[in-house]
LUMKOLRO-826997 format. One record per residue: x, y, z of N, C-alpha, C, CB in turn. Coordinates in steps of 0.05 Angstrom, whole numbers, plus 32768, in hexadecimal, padded with zeros to 4 digits. Atoms other than C-alpha are relative to their C-alpha. Glycine has a CB too. Layout:
<atoms>
XYZXYZXYZXYZ ...
</atoms>
This chain:
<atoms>
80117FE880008000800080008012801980007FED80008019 7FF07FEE8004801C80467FED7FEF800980198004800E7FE4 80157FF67FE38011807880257FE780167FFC801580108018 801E7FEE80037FD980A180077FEA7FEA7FFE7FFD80167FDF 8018800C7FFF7FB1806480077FFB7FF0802180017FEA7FE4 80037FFF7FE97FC4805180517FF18015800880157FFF800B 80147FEB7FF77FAF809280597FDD80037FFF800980137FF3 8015800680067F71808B803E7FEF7FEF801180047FF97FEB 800A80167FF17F64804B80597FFC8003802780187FE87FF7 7FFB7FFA7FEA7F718061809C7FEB801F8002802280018003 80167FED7FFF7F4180A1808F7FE37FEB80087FFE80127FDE 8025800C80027F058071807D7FF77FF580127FF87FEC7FEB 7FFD80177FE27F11803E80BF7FFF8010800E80197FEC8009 80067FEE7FE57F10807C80E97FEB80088004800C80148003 801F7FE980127ED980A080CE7FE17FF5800280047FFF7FD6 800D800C80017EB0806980BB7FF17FFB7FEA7FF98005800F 800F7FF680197E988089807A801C80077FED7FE9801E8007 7FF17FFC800F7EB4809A803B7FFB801B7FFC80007FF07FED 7FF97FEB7FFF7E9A80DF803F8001801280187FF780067FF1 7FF57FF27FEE7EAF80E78082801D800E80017FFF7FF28011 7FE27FFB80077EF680D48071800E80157FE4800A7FE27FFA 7FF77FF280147EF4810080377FFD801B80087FF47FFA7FE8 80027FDD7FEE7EDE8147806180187FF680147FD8800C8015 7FE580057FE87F20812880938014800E7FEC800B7FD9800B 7FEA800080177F4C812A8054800180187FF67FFD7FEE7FE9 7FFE7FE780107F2E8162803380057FFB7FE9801180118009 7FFE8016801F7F2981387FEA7FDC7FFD800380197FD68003 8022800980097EEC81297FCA7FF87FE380077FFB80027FDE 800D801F7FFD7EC580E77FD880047FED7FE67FDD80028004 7FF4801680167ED880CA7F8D80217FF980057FFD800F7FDF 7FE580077FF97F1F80D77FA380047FEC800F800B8012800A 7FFB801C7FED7F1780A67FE27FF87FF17FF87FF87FFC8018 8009801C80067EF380727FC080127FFE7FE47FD97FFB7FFC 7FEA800F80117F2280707F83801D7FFA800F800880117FE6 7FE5800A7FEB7F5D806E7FB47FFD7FE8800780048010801C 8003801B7FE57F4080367FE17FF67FEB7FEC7FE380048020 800F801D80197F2B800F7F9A801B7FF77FF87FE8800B7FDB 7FDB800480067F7480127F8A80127FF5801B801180247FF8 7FF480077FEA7F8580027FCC80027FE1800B7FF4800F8012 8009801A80017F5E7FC47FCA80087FEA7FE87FE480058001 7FFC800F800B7F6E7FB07F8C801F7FF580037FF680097FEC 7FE680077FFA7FBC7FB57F9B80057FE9801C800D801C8005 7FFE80177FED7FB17F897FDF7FF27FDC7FF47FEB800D801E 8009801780097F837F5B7FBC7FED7FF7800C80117FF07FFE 800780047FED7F5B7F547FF07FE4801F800A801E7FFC8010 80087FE97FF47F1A7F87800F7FFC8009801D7FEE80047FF7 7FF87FF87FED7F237FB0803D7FDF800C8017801780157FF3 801B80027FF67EDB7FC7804C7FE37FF47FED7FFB801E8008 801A800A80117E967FA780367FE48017800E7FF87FD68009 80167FF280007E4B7FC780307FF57FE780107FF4800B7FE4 8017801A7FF67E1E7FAA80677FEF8016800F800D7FE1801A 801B7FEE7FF37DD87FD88078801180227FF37FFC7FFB8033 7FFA7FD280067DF9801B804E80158009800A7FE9801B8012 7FE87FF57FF87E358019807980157FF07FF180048000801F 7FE4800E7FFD7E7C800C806F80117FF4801A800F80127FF5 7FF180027FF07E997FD8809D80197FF27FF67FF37FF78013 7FE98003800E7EDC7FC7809D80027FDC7FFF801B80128010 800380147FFE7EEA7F818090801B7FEE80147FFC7FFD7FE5 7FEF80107FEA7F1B7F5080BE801B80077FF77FFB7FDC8001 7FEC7FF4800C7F557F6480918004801780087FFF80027FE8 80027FDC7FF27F477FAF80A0800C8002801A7FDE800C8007 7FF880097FE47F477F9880E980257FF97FFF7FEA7FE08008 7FE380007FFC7F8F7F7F80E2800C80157FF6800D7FEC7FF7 7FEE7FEC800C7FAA7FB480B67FFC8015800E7FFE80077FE4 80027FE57FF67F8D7FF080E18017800480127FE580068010 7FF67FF17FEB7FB97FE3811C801B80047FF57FFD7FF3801D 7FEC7FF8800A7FF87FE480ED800480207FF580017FEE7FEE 80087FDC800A7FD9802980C480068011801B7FD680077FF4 7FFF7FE97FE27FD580468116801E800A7FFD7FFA7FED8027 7FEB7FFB7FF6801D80378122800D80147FEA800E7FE68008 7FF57FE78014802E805E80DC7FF8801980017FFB7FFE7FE7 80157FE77FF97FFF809580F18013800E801B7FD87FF2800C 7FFA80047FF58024809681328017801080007FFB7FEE8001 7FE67FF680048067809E8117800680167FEB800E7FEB7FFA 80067FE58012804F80D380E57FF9801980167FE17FF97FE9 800A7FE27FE880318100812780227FFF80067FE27FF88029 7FE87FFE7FED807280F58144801480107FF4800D7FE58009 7FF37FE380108096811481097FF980187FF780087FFC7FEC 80147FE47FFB8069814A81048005801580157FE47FF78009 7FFB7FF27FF48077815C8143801A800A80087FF57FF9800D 7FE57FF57FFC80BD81548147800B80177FE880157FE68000 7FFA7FE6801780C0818381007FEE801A800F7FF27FF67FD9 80117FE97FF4809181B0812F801E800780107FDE7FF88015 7FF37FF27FE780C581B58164801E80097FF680027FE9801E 7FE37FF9800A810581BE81397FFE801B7FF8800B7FEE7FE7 800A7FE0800280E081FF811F7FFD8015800D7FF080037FFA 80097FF97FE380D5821281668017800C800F7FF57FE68010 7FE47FFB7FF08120820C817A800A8019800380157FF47FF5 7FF57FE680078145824C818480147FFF80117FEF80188001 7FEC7FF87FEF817F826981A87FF9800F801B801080107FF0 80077FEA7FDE8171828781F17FEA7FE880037FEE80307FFF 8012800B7FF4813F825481FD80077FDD80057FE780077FF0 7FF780167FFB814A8210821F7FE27FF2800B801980028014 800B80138002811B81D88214800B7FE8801B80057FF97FE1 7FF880127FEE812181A9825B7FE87FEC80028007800E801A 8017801C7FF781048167826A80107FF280187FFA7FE37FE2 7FF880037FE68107814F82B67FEA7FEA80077FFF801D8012 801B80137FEC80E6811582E27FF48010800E80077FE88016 800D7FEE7FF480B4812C830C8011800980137FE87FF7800A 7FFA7FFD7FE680D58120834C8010801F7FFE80137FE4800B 7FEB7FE98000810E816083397FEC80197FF2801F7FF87FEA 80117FF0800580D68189831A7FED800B80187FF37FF37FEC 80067FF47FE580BD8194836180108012800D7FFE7FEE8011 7FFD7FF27FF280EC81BA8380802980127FF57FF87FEB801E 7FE87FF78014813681B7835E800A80107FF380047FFA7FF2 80077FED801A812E81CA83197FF7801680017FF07FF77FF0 800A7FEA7FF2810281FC832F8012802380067FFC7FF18019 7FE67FEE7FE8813A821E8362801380077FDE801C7FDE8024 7FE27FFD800F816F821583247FF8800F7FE780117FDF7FF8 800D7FE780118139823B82F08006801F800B7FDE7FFC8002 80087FE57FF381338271831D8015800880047FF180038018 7FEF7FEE8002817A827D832C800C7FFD7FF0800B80068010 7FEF7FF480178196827982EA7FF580107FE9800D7FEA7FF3 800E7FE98018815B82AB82C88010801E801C7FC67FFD7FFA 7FFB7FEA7FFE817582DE82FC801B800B7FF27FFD80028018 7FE67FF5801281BC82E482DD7FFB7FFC7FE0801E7FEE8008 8003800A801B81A182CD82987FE380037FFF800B7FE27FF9 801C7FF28002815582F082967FFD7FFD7FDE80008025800E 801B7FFE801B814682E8824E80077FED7FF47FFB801C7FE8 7FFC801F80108153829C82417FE47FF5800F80247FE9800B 802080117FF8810C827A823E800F7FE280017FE080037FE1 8005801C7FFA80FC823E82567FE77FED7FF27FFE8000801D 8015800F800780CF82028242800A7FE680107FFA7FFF7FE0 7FFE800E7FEA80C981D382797FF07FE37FFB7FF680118017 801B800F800680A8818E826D800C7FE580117FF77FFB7FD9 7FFE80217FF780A3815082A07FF17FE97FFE80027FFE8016 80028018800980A98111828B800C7FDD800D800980087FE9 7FFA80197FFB80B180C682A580157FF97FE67FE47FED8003 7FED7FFE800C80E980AB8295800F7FF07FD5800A7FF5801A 800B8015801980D2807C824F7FFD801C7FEA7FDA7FEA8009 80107FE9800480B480C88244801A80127FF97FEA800A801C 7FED7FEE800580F680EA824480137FFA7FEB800D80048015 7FF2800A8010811780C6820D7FEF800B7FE380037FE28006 800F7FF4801D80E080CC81DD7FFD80217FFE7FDF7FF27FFF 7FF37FE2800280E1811E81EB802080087FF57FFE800B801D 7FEC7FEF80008124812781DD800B7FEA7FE0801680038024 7FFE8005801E812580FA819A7FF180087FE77FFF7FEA7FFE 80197FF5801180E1811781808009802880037FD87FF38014 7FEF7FE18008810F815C81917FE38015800C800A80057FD1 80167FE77FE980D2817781C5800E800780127FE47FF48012 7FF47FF77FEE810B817D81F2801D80067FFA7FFB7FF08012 7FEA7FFB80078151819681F280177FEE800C800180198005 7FEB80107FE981758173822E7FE37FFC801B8026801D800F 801780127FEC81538140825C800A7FFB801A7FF77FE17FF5 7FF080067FEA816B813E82A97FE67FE5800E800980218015 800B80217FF9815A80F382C380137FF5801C80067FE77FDE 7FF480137FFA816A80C682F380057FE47FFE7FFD8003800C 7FF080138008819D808A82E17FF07FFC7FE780067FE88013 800C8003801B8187808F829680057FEF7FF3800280107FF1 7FF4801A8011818F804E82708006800C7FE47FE97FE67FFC 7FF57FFB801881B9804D82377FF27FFD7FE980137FF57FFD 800C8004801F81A5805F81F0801280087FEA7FE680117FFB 7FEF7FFC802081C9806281A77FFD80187FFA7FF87FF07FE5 7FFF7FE6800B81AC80A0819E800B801D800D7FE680027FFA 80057FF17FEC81B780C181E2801D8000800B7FE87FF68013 7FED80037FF081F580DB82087FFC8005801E8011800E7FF8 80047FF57FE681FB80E68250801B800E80197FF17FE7800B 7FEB7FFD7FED821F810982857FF28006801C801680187FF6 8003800A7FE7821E810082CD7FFC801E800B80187FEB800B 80067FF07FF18205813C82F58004800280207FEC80027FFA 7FF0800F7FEA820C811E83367FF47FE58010800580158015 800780147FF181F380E8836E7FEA7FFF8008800B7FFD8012 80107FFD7FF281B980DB83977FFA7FEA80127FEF80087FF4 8008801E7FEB819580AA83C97FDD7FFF7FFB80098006802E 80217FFD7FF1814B809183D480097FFD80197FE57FE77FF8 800A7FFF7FE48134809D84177FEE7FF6800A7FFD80128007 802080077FF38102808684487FFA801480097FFB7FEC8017 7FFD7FE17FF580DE80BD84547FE27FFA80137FFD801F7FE1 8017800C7FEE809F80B9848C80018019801F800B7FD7800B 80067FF17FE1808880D184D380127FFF800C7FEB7FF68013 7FDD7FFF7FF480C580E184FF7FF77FEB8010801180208014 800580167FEE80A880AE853680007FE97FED7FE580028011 80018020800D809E807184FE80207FFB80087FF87FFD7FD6 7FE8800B800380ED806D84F680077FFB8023801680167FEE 7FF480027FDD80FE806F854E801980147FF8800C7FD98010 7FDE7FFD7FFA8146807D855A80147FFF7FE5800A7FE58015 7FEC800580188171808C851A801F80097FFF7FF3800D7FE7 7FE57FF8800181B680928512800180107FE680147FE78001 80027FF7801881D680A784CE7FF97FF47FE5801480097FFF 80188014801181AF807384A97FF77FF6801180077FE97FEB 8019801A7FF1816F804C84B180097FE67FED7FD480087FFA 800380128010817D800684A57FF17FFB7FEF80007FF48007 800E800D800D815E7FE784757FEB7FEE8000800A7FFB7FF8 800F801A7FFA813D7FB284947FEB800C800E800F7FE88011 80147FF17FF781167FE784BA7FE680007FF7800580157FFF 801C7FFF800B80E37FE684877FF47FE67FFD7FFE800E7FE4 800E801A800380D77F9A848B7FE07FFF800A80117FED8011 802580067FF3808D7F86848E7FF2801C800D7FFF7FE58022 800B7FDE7FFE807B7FD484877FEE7FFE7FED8014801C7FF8 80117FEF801680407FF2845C8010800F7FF37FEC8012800B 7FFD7FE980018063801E84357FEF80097FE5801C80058002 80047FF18015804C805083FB800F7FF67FE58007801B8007 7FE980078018806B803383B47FFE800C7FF080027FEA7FF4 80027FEA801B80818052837D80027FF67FE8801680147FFE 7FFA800A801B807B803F8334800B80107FE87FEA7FF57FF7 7FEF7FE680188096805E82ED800B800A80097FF680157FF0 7FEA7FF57FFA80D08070830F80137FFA7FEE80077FF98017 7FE97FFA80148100805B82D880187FED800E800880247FFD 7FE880117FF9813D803F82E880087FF7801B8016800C7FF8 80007FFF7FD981428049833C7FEB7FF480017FFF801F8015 801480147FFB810180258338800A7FEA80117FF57FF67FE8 7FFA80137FED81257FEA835480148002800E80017FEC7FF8 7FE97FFA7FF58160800C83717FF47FE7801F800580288005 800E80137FEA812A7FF183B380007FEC7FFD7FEB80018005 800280167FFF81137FB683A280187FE480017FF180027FEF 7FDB801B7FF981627F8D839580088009801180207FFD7FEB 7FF080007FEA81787FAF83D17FF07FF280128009801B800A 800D80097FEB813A7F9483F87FFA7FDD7FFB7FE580138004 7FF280267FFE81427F4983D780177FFA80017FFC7FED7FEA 7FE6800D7FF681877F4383DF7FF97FFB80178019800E7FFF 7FF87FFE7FDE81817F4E84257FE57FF4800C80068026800E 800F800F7FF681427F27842C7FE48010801080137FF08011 80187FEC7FF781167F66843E7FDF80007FF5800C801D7FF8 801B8007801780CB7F5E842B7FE9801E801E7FEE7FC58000 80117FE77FEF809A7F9C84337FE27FFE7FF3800E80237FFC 80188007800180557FA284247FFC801F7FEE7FF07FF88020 800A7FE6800B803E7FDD83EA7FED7FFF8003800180087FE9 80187FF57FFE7FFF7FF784057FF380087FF07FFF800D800B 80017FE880197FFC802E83D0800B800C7FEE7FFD80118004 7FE88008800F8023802883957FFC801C7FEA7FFF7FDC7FF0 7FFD7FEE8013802B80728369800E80017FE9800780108008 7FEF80098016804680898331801C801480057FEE80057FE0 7FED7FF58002806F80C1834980107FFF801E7FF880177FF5 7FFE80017FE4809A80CD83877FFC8017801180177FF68005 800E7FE97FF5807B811283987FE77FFB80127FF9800F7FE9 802280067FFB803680EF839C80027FE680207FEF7FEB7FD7 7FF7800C7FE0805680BD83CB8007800A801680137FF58001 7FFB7FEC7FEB807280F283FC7FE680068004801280197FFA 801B7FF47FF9802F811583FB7FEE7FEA80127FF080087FE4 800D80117FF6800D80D8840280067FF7802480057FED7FEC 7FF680037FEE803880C4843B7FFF8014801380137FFB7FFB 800E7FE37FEE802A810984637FE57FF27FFF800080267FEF 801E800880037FE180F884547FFA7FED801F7FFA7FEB7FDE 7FFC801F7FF17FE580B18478800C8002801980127FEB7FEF 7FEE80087FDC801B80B284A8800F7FF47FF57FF37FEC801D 7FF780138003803A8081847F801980017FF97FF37FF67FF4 7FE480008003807C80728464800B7FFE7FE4800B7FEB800E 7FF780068019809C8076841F802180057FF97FED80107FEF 7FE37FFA800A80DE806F83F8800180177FE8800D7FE37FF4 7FF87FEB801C80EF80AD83CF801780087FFD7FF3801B7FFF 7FEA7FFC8002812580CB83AD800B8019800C80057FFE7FEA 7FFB7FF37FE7814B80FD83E17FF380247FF780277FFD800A 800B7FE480068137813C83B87FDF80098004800880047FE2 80137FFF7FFE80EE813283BF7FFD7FFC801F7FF67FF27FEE 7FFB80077FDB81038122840D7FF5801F800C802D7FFA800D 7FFD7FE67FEC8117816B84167FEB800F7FF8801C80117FFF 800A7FE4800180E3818D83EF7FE67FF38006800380157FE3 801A800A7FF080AA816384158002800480287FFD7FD87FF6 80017FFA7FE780C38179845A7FEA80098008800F800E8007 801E7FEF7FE3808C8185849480077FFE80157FE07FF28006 7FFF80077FE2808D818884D87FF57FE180067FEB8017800F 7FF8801E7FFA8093813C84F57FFD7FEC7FF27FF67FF88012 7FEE800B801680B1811E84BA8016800880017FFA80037FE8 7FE47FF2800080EE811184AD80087FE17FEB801480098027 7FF28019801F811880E38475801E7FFA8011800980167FD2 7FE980107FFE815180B9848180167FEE7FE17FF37FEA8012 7FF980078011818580A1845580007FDD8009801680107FF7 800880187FF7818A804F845280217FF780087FEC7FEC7FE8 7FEE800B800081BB801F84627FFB7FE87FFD800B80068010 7FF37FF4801681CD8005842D7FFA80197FFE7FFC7FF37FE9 80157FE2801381CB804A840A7FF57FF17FE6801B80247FF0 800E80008013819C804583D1800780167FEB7FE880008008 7FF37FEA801081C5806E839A7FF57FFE7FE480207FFE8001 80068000801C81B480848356800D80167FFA7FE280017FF7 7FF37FE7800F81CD80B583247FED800F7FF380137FF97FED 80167FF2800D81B180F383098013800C7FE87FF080188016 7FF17FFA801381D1810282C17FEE80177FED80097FE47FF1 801A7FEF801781B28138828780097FF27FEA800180277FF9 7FFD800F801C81AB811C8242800180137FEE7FE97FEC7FF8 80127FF1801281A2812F8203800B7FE77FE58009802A7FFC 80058014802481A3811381AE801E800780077FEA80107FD8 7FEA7FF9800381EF80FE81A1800D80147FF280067FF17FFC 7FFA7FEA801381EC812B81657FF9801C80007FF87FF97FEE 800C7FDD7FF681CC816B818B8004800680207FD980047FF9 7FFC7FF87FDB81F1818281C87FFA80148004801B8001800E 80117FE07FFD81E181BC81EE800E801A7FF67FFC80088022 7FF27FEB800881E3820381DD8016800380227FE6801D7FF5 7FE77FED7FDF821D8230820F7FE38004800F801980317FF7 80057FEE7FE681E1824C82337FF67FE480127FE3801E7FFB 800880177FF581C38205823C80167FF480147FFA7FEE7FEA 7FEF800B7FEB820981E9825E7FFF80118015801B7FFC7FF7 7FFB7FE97FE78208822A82887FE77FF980147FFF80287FF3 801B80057FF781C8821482A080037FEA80187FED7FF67FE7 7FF680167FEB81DF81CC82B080108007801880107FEC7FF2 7FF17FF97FEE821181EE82D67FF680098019800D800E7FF7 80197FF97FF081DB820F82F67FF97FED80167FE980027FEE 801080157FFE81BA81D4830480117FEF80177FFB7FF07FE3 7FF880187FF381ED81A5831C800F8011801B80167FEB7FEB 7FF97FF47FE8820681DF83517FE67FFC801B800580217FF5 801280067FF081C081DD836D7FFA7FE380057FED800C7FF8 800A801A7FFF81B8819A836C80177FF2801D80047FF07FDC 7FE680047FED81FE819983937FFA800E8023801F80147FEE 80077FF07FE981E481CE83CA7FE77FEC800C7FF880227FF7 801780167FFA81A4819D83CD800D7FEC80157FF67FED7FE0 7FF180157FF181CE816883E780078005801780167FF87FF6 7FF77FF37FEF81F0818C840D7FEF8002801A800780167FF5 800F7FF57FE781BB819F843B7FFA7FED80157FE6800C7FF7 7FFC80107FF181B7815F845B7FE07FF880048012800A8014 801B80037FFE8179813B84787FF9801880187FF87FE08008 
</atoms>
């Protein structure tokens, strides 16, 4: 099938009609039915039959539509990425962030690098981490800051710096803490879980089967913002990553680091063949200073 008759074909299966799909197209109604007669005759095979005045599609149709989607699919996607190449400019930095650093971080590291640098726009967009790959190949984003980003052919990375999950909870759940909470602490706990976390997703879980630890997810999210919150809510207890620790502080809470530590990395990305502009590295620089003072601050 050529692709004006996918096209076609994929009008009429949506539609339902032939002169639905022809006011979609914007073509006349002889146009779509000599297309889809040529379409048919080149498969060999039809694609829709007449039963009560309508057109339904026939079992063939059925298989070929969900192939036509995925070409449909990858046609929006270049669409949009030729939208966003038009879009690009100089002074403006395109970022893509997990949630968790879009809370409180990023934020901090916007704000103080527009005061020395006031007329570099921003475009801010968070994304899970499956989510941050496809932005920054479809070119909706410029540079993607992640944590521990799995490797890709298309993608480089550099390391920004460290981090930990934490247990974070009611200051009375933990008792008596030193400068870690074991690990085993959380045995046969409720806690809050987190999902679409991306790569630290199981940082937890192999440290808590090696060691034979078994806990109980009560309430399993998707982010680890929503877990903190949640956890205020409740009373209860959750593992997050330490930056979402500090910018969920309240009065009687409090976070601990573990023992083991639970470490991950936080790197920025981008396309091998499109590194950043100067103002963009000045940015990272930005970025990974605050990210450094973050740490710093301790629990």
């Amino acid at each position: 099938m050529r692709f004006r008759q996918i096209e076609v074909f994929h009008a009429v299966y949506t539609h339902g009609s032939i002169s639905a799909a022809a006011r979609a197209l914007g073509v006349s109604q002889p146009s779509i039915s000599k297309t889809l007669r040529h379409a048919e005759d080149s498969l060999g095979f039809p694609l829709f039959q007449l039963a009560r005045g309508r057109l339904v599609p026939t079992d063939e149709a059925h298989a070929l539509i969900r192939e036509a989607g995925d070409v449909f699919d990858r046609l929006a996607s270049l669409q949009q990425t030729a939208r966003n190449l038009s879009q690009a400019g100089g002074g403006h930095i395109r970022l893509g962030i997990v949630p968790s650093l879009a809370l409180d971080v990023v934020p901090q590291a916007i704000a103080q690098f527009r005061r020395d640098w006031p007329r570099v726009t921003f475009e801010v967009h968070t994304h899970h981490h499956d989510d941050l790959v496809r932005s920054l190949i479809e070119r909706e984003t410029d540079i993607a800051v992640a944590y521990t980003p799995p490797p890709h052919p298309r993608l480089t990375r550099t390391l920004l710096t460290e981090g930990e999950l934490v247990a974070f909870g009611p200051s009375e759940a933990f008792g008596k803490v030193g400068n870690r909470l074991p690990l085993g602490e959380l045995a046969d706990r409720d806690l809050i879980g987190v999902a679409a976390t991306g790569p630290i997703g199981d940082v937890l879980t192999r440290a808590a089967r090696e060691r034979g630890i078994a806990y109980r997810e009560a309430v399993s999210v998707q982010t680890f913002f929503i877990a903190a919150r949640l956890a205020q809510l409740e009373g209860s207890i959750t593992v997050v990553d330490e930056f979402t620790a500090r910018a969920s502080q309240a009065p009687g809470f409090s976070w601990h680091r573990t023992e083991p530590p639970l470490g991950f990395t936080i790197s920025w990305v981008t396309l091998e063949d499109r590194q950043p502009s100067k103002v963009a590295r000045q940015f990272l620089r930005t970025l990974e200073d605050v990210l450094a003072a973050s740490r710093a601050s301790g629990a």
